[in-house]
C-alpha positions in Angstrom: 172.3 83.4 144.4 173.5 83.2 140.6 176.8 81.9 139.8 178.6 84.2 137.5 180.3 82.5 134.4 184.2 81.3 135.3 187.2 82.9 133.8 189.8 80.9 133.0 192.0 82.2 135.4 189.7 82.2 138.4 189.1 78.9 140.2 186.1 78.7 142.9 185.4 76.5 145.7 182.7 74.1 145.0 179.0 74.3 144.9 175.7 73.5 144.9 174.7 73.3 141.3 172.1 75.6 139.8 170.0 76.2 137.2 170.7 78.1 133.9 170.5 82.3 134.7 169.0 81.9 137.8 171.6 80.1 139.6 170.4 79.2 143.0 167.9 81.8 143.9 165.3 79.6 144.4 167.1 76.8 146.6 167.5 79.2 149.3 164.2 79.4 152.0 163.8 83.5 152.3 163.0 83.7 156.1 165.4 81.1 157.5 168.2 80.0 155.0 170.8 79.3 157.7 170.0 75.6 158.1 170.3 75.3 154.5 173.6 76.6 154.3 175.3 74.8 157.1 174.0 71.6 155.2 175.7 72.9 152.2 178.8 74.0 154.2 178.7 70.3 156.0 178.7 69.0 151.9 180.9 71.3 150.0 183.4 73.1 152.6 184.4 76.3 155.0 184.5 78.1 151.9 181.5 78.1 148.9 181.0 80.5 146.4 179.8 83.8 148.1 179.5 82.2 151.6 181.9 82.2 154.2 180.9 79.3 156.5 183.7 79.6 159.2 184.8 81.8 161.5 188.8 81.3 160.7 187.5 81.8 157.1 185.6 85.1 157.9 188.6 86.6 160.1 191.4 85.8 157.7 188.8 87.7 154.7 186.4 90.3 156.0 189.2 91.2 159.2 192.9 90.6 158.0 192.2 91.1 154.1 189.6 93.8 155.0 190.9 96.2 153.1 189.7 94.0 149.9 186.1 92.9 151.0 184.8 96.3 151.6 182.8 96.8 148.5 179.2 96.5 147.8 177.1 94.9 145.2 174.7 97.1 143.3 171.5 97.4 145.0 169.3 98.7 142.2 165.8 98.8 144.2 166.6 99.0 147.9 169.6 101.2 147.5 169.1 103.5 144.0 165.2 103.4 143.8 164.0 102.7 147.6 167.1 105.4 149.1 168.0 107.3 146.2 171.9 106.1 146.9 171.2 107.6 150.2 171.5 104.1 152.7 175.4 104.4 153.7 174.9 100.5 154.8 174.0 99.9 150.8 176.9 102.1 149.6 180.2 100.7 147.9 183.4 101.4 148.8 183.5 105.4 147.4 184.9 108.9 148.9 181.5 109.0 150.0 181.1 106.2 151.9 184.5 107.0 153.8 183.9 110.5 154.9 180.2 109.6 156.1 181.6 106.6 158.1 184.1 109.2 159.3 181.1 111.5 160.6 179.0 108.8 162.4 182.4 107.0 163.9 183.2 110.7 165.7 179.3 111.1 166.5 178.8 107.5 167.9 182.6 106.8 169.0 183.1 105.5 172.9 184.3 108.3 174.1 180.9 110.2 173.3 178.4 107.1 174.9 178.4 108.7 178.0 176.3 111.6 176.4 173.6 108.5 176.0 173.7 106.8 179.4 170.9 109.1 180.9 168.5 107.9 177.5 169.8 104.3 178.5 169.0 104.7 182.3 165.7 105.8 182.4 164.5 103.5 179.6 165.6 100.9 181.2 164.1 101.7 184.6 160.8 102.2 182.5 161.1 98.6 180.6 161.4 96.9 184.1 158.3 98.8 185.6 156.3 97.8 182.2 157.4 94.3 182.5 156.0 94.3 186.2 152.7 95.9 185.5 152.2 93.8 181.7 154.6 91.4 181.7 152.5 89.7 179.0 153.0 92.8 176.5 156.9 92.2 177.1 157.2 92.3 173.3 156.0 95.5 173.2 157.9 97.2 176.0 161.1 96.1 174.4 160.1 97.7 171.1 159.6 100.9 173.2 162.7 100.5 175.4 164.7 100.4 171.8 162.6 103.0 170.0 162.6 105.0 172.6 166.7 104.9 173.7 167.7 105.4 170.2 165.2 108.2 169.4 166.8 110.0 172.0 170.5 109.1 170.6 169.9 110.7 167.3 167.3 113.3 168.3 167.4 114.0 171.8 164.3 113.4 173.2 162.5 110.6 174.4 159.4 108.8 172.6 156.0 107.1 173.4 154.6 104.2 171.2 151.7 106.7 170.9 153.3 109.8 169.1 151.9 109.5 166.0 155.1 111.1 164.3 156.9 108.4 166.0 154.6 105.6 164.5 155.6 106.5 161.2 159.0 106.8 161.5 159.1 103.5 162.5 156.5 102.2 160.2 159.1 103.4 157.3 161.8 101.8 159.0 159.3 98.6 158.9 158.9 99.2 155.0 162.5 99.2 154.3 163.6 96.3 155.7 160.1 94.4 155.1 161.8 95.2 151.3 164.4 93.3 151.9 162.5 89.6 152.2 159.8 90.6 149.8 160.4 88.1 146.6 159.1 91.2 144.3 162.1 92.6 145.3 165.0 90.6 146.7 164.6 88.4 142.8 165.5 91.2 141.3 167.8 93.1 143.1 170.0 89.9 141.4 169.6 91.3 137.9 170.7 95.0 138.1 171.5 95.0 134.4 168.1 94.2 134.3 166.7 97.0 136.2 168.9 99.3 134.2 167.5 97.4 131.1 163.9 98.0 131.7 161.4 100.6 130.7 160.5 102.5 134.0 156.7 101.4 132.9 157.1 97.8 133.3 159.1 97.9 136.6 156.6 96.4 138.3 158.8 97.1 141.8 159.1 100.8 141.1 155.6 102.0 142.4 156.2 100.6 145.7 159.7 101.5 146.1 158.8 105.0 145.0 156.1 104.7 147.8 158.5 104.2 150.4 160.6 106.6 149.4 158.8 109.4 149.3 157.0 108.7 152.9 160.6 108.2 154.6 162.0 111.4 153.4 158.6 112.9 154.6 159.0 111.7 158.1 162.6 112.4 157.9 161.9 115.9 156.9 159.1 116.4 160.0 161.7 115.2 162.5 164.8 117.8 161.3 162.5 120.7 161.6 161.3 119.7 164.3 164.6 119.3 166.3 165.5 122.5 164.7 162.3 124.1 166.3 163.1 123.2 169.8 166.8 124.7 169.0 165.3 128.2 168.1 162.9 127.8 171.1 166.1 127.4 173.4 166.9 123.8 174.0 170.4 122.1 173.7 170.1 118.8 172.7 173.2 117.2 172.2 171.8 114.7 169.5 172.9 112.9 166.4 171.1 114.3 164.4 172.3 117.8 165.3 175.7 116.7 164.9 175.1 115.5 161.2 173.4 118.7 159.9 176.4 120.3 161.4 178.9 118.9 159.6 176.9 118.1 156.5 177.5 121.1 154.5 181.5 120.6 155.2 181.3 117.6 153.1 178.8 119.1 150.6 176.3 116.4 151.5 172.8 117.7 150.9 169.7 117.1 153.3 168.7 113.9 151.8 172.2 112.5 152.6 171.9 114.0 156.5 168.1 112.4 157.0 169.6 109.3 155.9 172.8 109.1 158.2 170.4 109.3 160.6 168.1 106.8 159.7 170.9 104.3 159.2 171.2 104.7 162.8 167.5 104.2 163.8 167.7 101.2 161.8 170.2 99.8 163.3 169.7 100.5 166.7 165.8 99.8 166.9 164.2 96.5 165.6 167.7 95.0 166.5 167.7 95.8 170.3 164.4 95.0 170.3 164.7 91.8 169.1 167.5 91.3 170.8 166.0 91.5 174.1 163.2 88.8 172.8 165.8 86.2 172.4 167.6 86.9 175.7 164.1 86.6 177.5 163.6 83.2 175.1 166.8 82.0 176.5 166.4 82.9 180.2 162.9 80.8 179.8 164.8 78.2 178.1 167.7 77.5 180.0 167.1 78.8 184.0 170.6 77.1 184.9 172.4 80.4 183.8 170.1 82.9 184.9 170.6 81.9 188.4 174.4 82.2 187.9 173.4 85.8 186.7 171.4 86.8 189.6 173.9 85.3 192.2 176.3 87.6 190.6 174.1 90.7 190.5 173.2 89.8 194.3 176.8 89.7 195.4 177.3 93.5 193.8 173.8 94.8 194.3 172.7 93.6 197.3 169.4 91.5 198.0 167.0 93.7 196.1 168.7 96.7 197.6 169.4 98.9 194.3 169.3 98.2 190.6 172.5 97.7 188.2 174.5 100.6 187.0 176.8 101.5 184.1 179.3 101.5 186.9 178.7 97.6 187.8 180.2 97.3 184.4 183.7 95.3 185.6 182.2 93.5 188.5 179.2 91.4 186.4 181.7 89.4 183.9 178.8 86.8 183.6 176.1 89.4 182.4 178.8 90.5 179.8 179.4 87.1 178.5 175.3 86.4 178.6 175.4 89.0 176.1 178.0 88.0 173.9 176.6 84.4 173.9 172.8 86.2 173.0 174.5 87.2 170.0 175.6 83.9 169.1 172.9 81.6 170.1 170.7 83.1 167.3 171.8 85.4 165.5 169.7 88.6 164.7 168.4 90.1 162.2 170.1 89.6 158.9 171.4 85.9 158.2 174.0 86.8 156.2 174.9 90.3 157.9 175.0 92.5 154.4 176.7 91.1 151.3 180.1 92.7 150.3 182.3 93.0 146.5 186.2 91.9 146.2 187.7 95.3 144.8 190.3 93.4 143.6 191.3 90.2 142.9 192.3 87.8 145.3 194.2 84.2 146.6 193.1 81.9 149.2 193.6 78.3 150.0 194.4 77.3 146.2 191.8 79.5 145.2 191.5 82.8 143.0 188.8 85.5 142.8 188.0 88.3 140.5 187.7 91.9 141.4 183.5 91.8 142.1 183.0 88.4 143.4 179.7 88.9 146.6 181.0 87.3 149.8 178.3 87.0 152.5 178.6 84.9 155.5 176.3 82.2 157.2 175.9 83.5 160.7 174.0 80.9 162.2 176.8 78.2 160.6 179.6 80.5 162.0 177.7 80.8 165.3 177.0 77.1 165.5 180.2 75.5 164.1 180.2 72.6 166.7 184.3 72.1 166.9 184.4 76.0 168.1 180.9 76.0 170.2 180.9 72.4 171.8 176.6 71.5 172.3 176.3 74.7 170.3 172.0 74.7 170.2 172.6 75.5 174.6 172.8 79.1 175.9 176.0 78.8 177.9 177.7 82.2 178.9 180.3 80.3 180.4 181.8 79.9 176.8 182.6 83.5 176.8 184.2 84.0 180.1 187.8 84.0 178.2 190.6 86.8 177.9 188.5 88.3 175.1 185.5 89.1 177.2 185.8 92.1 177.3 186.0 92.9 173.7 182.7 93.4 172.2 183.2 92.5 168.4 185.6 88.8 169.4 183.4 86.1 169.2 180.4 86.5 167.2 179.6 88.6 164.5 176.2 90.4 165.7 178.1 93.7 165.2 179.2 92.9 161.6 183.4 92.3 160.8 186.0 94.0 159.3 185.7 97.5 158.0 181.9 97.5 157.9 181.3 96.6 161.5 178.6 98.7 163.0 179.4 102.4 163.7 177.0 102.6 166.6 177.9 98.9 168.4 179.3 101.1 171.4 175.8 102.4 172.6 174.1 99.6 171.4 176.1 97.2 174.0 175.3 99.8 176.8 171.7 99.5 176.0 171.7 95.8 176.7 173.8 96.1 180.1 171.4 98.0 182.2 168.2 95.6 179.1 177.4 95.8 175.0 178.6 99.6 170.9 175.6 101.5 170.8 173.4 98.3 171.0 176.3 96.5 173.5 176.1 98.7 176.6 171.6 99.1 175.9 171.3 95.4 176.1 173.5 95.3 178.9 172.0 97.7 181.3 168.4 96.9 180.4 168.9 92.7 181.0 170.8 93.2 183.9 167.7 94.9 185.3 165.6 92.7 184.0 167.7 89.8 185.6 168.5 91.4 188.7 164.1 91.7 189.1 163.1 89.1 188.0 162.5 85.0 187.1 161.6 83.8 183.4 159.7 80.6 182.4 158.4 78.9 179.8 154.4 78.5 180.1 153.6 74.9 180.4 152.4 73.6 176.8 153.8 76.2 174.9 157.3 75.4 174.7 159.4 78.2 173.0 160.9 78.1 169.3 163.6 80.5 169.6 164.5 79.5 165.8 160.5 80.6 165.0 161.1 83.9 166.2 160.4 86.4 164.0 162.7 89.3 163.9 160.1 91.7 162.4 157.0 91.1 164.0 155.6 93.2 166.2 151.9 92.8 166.6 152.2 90.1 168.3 154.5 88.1 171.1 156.6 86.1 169.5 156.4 83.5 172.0 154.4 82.7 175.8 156.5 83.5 178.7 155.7 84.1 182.6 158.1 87.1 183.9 157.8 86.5 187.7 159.1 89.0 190.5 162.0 87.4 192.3 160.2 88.4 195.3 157.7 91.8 197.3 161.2 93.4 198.2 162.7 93.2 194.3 158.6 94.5 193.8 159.1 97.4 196.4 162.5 98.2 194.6 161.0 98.4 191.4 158.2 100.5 192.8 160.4 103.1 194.2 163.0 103.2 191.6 161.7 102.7 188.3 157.7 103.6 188.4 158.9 107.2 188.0 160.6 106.9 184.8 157.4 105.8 183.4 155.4 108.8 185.0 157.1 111.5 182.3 155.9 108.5 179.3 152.3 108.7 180.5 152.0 112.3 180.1 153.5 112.2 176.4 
């Protein structure tokens, strides 16, 4: 990350020194830079120029003072070229930006998750039945679990890995954030004044941003007419995407801007559920000590493999909540920095000053693993979450973002992972407390698993070995009877 030049006035914390221009780009690894800022944190302080390496830090900044950090840096590949100014997680802090967080915060808001809970339900009923049947594609039934749940939230119908349409759609989602480690671009998405500079014909980045582009707003284009079709044909899907082209016109947004909303949606709700789930599965391997604290719990409210967890089991498994919140501590997911923000004006903290445009980021994996607040921080332990603030889903880690630009959809997402807490809380929560209530998880002798070696974006491939064992032929017979028709309606599609 370059260092800009001081003013006089300003005063920084210290840093790591770089080199002339370039700053310290190129002391940073690209896939896994968090170990390499907690050792910088450990040498220079809570506070370095443009991270934030503490959770007291990030609260007092991106919450309290949120009104300040809420800007954006320039993004002149990803966000102008790549999205055409489209991507509202790229956007700076314009009228723009607030009346499309406005939309998506009364399309995604709490009140409207129930609409989702039948998606959530019978996803989840078809991720357990998958995991009994291939439990060694478990990688793959989680990306279909998450496709498939939020594909229903923003278009209203469900998916199969083998709708071609589908396939794409994802495959763009793949491209844009595969953009965001490439070196080609991430060097000089740094240099904006640069971009700006250059002759269109030696941007050597255009071409395959241009690329992108022009296939996602293809795909995006397929999906609105065909939601519109099944409209005119008679159904009533009550959808996100409906919602947005709605409202759209009201704010004079044109169709580019409504494909994106919901794309910003599908990105945020698909490759991070999925791998979500893959590091919850990692830890039950890892550490079996808590999952049977889990499934005593789910016993004691569901009976002895007498019927599966519901949305209504919600109060009476605090454990499975705090599981959750500690999966989204342990390892952080996708982004390692969550997605940098711009001081709109200047600021004071702790001695220090700030000019109007200074980038904060923050080290989620140094937050998350700050041993004074998370004693033997490296071990899953859900009892660290079992506190007054358990049921909050945004106090304690920061998987759903901070501040003013926490994730609009973190309502369904924390659904989906109660019956696998936001839009991603509740989908974790339904899905793993299936998956726990079913079943035992273990590491496969020789092939201890990495969980810092798992690769968020791979999906080829598992991403570790793992047995997933029936907890027994009644939990077998349950799953037979309850969740082998939810994948009946998949096999037809």
């Amino acid at each position: 990350m370059g260092l800009r030049r001081r003013k006089t006035k300003y005063r920084y914390p210290p840093g790591p020194k770089g080199i002339p221009i370039f700053g310290n780009i190129f002391q940073l690894p690209s896939l896994y830079p968090g170990a390499k800022l907690i050792e910088w944190g450990k040498q220079y302080g809570d506070l370095k120029w443009v991270v934030v390496n503490s959770s007291e830090v990030a609260r007092e900044l991106l919450e309290r003072r949120g009104r300040l950090y809420i800007g954006r840096p320039e993004f002149a590949v990803t966000q102008d070229i790549l999205s055409r100014g489209n991507r509202i997680v790229l956007m700076g802090h314009t009228e723009r930006w607030r009346a499309l967080r406005k939309i998506m915060h009364s399309l995604l808001m709490a009140s409207k998750s129930n609409t989702y809970k039948p998606f959530q339900d019978v996803e989840s009923r078809a991720l357990v039945w998958q995991c009994l049947r291939r439990p060694d594609e478990f990688y793959r039934h989680g990306a279909r679990f998450a496709n498939s749940v939020i594909f229903s939230v923003v278009f209203g119908r469900r998916t199969s890995m083998n709708d071609e349409k589908v396939q794409l759609l994802f495959s763009t989602i793949d491209d844009f954030l595969g953009s965001q480690t490439s070196p080609s671009t991430t060097f000089v998405e740094q240099f904006p004044w640069l971009v700006r500079a250059m002759p269109r014909s030696l941007q050597w980045f255009r071409p395959e941003a241009d690329r992108i582009y022009k296939k996602t707003i293809g795909v995006y284009t397929t999906l609105f007419d065909d939601l519109e079709r099944r409209i005119k044909e008679g159904e009533d899907p009550d959808c996100f995407a409906r919602g947005m082209a709605d409202v759209a016109s009201k704010y004079g947004f044109d169709k580019a801007q409504a494909y994106f909303a919901a794309g910003t949606i599908l990105e945020a709700g698909s490759d991070t559920t999925r791998n979500q789930i893959n590091l919850m599965l990692a830890a039950a391997a890892k550490y079996p000590a808590w999952v049977a604290t889990a499934q005593s719990q789910l016993d004691k409210v569901c009976g002895d493999a007498s019927r599966l967890p519901s949305f209504d089991d919600w109060d009476r498994l605090p454990y499975i909540v705090a599981a959750i919140k500690e999966s989204l501590r342990w390892r952080p997911n996708l982004l390692p920095f969550g997605v940098p923000r711009t001081l709109i004006e200047d600021d004071k903290y702790r001695g220090y000053v700030f000019e109007k445009g200074t980038i904060f980021v923050y080290n989620n994996i140094g937050i998350s693993h700050n041993e004074e607040e998370f004693p033997s921080n490296d071990v899953f332990s859900p009892e660290r979450f079992l506190n007054e603030d358990l049921q909050d889903a945004l106090k304690g880690h920061l998987g759903f973002g901070t501040g003013r630009r926490v994730c609009p959809g973190w309502h369904v997402g924390t659904q989906n992972m109660f019956a696998s807490l936001p839009l991603s809380g509740r989908n974790f929560l339904i899905a793993f407390s299936r998956l726990l209530y079913c079943f035992d998880f273990r590491e496969v002798p020789g092939h201890t698993i990495d969980e810092c070696e798992i690769h968020p974006l791979a999906h080829d491939h598992a991403p570790f070995k793992i047995q997933i064992i029936p907890r027994s032929e009644k939990h077998v017979r349950l799953m037979e009877r309850e969740c082998a028709p939810a994948v009946e309606e998949l096999d037809q599609m």
